[in-house]
C-alpha positions, 0 to 999 in steps of 0.5 A, a space after each residue: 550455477 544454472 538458470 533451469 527453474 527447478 535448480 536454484 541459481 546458486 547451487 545447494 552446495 555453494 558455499 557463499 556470504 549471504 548473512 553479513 552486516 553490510 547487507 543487514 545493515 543496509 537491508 535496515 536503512 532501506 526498510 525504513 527510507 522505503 516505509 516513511 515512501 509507501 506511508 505517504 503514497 499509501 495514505 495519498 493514493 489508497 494504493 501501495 507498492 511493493 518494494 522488492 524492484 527499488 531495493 534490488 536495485 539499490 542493494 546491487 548498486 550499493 554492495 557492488 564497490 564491497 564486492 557484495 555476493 549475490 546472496 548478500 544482494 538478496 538478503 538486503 533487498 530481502 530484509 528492506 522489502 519488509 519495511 514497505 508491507 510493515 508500513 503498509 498494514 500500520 498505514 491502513 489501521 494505526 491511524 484510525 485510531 486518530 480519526 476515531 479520537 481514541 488517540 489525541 495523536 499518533 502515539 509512538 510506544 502503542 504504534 511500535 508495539 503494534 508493528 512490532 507484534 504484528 510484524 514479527 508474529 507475521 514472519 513466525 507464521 510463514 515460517 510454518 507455511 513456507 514449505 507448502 506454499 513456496 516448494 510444493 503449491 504450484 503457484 506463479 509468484 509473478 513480482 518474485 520471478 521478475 525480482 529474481 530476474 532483475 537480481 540475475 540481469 545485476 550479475 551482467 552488469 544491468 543494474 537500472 540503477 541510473 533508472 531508479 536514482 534519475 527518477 528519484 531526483 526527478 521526482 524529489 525536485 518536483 516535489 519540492 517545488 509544488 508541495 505546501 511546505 517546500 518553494 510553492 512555485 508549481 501548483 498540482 491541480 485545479 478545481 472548478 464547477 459547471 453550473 447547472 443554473 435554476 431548475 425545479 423538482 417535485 417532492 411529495 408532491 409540492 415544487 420546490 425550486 432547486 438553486 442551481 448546482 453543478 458538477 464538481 470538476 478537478 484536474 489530475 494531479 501533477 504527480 510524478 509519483 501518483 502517475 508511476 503508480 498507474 503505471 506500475 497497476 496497469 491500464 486495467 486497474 487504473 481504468 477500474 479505480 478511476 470508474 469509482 471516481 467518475 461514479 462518485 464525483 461525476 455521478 453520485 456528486 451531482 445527483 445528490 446536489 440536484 435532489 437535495 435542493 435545500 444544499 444549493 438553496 442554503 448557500 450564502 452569496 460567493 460560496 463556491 460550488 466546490 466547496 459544497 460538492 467536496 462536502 456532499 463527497 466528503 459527508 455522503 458519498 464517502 460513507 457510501 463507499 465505505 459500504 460498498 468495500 465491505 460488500 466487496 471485502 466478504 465478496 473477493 474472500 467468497 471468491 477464493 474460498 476453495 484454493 483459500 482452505 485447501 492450501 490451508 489445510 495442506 499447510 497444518 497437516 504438512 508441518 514438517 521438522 528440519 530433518 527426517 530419518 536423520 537425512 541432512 537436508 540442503 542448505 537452500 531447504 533449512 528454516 528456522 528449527 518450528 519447536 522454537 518457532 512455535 515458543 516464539 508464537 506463543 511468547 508473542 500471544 503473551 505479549 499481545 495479551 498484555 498490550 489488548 489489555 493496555 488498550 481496553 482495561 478489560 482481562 476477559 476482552 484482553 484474552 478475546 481479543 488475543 484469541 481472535 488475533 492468533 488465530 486470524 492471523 495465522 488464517 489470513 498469514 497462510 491467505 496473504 502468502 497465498 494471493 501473493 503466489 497468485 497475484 503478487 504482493 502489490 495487489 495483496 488486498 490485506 486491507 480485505 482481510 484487516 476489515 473482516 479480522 476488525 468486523 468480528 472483533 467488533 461484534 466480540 466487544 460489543 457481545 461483552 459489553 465493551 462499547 465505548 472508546 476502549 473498546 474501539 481503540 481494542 478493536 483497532 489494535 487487533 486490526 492493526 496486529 492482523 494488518 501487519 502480520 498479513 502485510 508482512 507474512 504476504 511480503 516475506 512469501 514473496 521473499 522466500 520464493 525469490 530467494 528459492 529461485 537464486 538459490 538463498 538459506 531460508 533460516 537467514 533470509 528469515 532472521 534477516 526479516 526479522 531483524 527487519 521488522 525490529 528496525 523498521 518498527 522502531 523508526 516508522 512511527 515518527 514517521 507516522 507522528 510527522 506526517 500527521 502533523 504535517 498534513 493531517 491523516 484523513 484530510 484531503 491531503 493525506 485521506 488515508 482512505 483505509 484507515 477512514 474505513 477501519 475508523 467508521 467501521 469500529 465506530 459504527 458497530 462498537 459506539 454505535 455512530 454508523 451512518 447506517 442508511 448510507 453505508 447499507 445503501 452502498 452494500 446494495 450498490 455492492 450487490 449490483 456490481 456483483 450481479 452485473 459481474 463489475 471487475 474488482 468492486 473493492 477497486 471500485 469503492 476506493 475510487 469513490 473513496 479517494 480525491 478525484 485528483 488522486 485517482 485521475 492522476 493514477 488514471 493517466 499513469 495508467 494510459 501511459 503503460 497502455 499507450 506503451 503495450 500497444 506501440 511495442 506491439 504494434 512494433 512487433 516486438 520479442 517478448 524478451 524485448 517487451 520484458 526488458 522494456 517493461 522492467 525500465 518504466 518499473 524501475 523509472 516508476 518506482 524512482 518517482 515513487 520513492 522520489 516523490 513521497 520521500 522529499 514529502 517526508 522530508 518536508 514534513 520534518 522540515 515543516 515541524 522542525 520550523 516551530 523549534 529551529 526559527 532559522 528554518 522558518 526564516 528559510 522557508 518564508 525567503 524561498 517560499 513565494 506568495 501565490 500558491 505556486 502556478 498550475 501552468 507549470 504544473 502541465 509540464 509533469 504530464 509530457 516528462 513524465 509521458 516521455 520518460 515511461 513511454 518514449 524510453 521504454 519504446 527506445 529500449 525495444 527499437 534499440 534491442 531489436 538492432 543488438 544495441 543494447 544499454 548496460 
């Protein structure tokens, strides 16, 4: 074996286990725990996670005790990690469908097929790209080198899988005890409003008194989970997305209060400011946001523009067979034989046909509407995979590309005369096919290169996603029906902030019901930021977009990872230290994350199961105290979670410095 980059870790020649039913099976049962996680903190917080570090983990600690090879740990992280971006492009579209009211509720055979098209057809795609963006671009893949990492450090014995499992529990029990359907003893965040007090404005030239008003203040969520997000994102990204909520609750909020004077004035005696600034957020600046992503959506797609179509084109005209002049290609270079890839793509084109004309009831917007899928899908697999080399799939902006894939299917429909709910809900289904064949594609190109580096079969690691797909399809979508039933999709609690932005977008331009004054006063804001050079303006929008809870929470996991990078460089630190030091609070990080959203999926099974099990409703009434939990307890998630990804971490680079190390 060898660790020089250009010889994969397992030789071409090695004959070794890899595509077993152990690790498949595993691989599944982690494709579907890790999708229900990223459902809900990607509907909580607008942001998703890749799932590559937790299943590593997971899939080296599990298949050791069965004397797992290497590759076998490869494949079950390989085919789990799919389950996440699965999840990913259904949360940022399927939901929509609700919210729009093209569906009554979240409707399971339409939501499986839509994964399961979307997912599979996705993997099909990259299979055509992965020799040019995997063996031949010059590209970084970041999360696919440090994946490979991790799963090299498993063959020592360093598994961090007393990380992830600690981080876990911990966040599970936290979860427990402070969400709405558990034993509400903690309270996770505080909300109040500084008034103003009476003031007067002139308009069109009369005075009118203005009634007082405020500004809306709000704590950061006492989440372990959305802090590990921050951490995971970096200071930078937090930083970026926590200046879209300071502009929008702490600026927009309060200007929009101050020069409606009608709003204060009409208040009844006791209402609580709150309640109007969360109303102003929810009817004025959301819709302003919504604007402002699709400015940035176009804006970030313009930018990579040049590398975007050359690797593109590279990709069509380097289509290669599996062999050439009847020389044996090597294991680590075989995929799946194209002529079959190629009938595949085509038997799923049938399939979405037929599933566009369930949703639509038209053949000619049916056939349209598979056109554009096909053919956007392919563009955005080959762009996905790309800004995965460059970026990794963590940052993968597919909700970018789903807006523009929904935008001219949108125009389509309304060019044929399809404008009304059949044809939003037509719409829809091709931004959800194209969301998660984009999610899937980007996820499976990470894959792919890990699995170059160790030194894995590209035909088996692609079955492997495949097989994936179908499971996690299968299942995900109860996973899906039972959080909306828990906590409703596009609530406060469970805002599902792209999903909002592909509902109002369909139902703008199909059924005509944009709030078009807002939404273009956004594009404009979008233009500003673009002119004065702001750093991520999509990154921006979502922070308006989102609870100020949410992303102050993310905001504060954020300064935890900057305070860390600053005292392990002011301790003069190797970089071998800072790597392995790093790798602690992402793995501690991703434990919360799982931890956290998995115990919420969790109760919200429990919460439904209580309206056919009374034993549970009994349960949950004796453990369930009267109250609403406490806030003060709440404070102490901010010094654990703080001690745990900064003082551990920080205690990794003393304690390498001295040679003693943690196995």
């Amino acid at each position: 074996m060898s660790d020089r980059k250009d010889v994969p870790y397992v030789p071409a020649d090695t004959d070794m286990a890899e595509l077993t039913f152990k690790a498949i099976v595993l691989g599944v049962i982690m494709a579907i725990v890790l999708g229900a996680a990223n459902a809900y903190v990607g509907m909580k917080a607008g942001l998703t996670v890749a799932a590559a570090f937790p299943a590593a983990v997971v899939a080296m600690a599990v298949l050791r005790p069965f004397k797992g090879t290497i590759l076998e740990e490869n494949m079950a992280r390989t085919t789990a990690s799919v389950g996440e971006s699965l999840m990913a492009g259904a949360i940022f579209t399927i939901p929509a469908c609700v919210i729009t009211g093209a569906w009554d509720t979240l409707r399971y055979w339409e939501s499986t097929a839509i994964m399961l098209i979307g997912g599979v057809i996705g993997v099909l795609f990259v299979i055509v790209l992965r020799r040019t963006l995997v063996v031949e671009a010059d590209l970084p893949f970041p999360e696919s080198v440090a994946a490979a990492e991790i799963v090299k450090a498993g063959q020592g014995g360093q598994t961090g899988a007393k990380l992830v499992f600690g981080g876990i529990v911990l966040a599970a029990v936290w979860e427990l005890f402070k969400n709405s359907n558990g034993i509400l003893l903690i309270k996770e965040k505080t909300a109040g409003a500084i008034a103003f007090g009476q003031s007067s404005i002139s308009v069109l030239q009369e005075k009118v008194e203005y009634a007082g008003g405020g500004m809306y203040l709000q704590s950061p969520a006492a989440s372990p989970m959305l802090m590990g997000v921050g951490y995971i994102v970096n200071f930078r990204v937090a930083s970026i997305l926590f200046s879209g909520a300071v502009i929008g609750w702490l600026f927009l909020v309060p200007l929009a209060v101050f020069l409606n004077p009608g709003l204060s004035a009409s208040l009844e005696p006791g209402t609580d400011l709150v309640v109007l600034s969360e109303d102003v957020w929810f009817n004025q600046i959301r819709p302003l946001a919504v604007g402002t992503m699709i400015v940035a959506a176009f804006w970030t797609l313009w930018g990579l523009r040049g590398p975007l179509i050359s690797g593109i084109r590279k990709a069509l005209v380097d289509i290669r067979p599996d062999s050439a002049g009847g020389e044996k290609v090597p294991r680590t270079e075989k995929d799946l034989p194209l002529n079959r890839v190629f009938i595949a793509i085509g038997a799923m084109g049938i399939a979405t046909f037929f599933l566009y004309l369930y949703f639509t009831g038209s053949v000619l917007g049916a056939a349209i509407l598979t056109i554009v899928m096909v053919v956007l899908g392919f563009l955005f697999a080959a762009v996905a995979g790309y800004l995965v080399g460059l970026i990794g799939n963590s940052n993968n902006p597919i909700s970018g590309l789903t807006l523009t894939a929904l935008l001219i299917a949108a125009v389509l429909m309304v060019a044929i005369g399809l404008t009304d709910m059949s044809g939003v809900a037509g719409v829809l289904a091709v931004a959800g096919v194209v969301c998660c064949a984009a999610g899937v594609a980007g996820d499976m190109m990470q894959d792919l290169k890990v699995g170059h580096i160790l030194g894995g079969t590209p035909w088996r690691m692609e079955v492997g996603e495949i097989i994936g797909v179908v499971g996690a399809a299968v299942v995900l979508a109860i996973a899906l029906n039972v959080l909306h039933g828990a906590y409703t999709i596009g609530s406060a609690e469970l805002p599902a902030p792209q999903a909002g932005l592909m509902a109002l977008i369909a139902t703008g331009i199909v059924g005509g019901e944009m709030a078009w004054p807002l939404v273009i006063t956004g594009m404009f804001f979008a233009v500003g930021l673009i002119l004065i050079n702001a750093p991520a303006p999509m990154l921006i929008a979502v922070g308006m977009y989102l609870p100020f809870y949410s992303t102050a929470a993310i905001f504060v996991g954020g300064l935890i990872r900057a305070f860390f990078e600053w005292k392990q460089k002011k301790a003069g630190a190797t970089e071998q230290q800072r790597h392995e030091a790093e790798n602690k609070g992402i793995l501690l990080s991703s434990g919360f994350i799982a931890g956290e959203s998995l115990m919420a999926v969790a109760l919200a099974f429990l919460f439904l199961g209580q309206d056919f099990v009374p034993a549970i409703a009994r349960w949950k009434e004796a453990l369930t105290p009267g109250g609403g939990g406490s806030f003060l307890l709440g404070l102490l998630a901010y010094p654990v979670v703080f001690a745990l990804l900064a003082w551990l971490p920080l205690r990794e680079v003393r304690r390498a410095g001295t040679g003693d190390r943690d196995q």
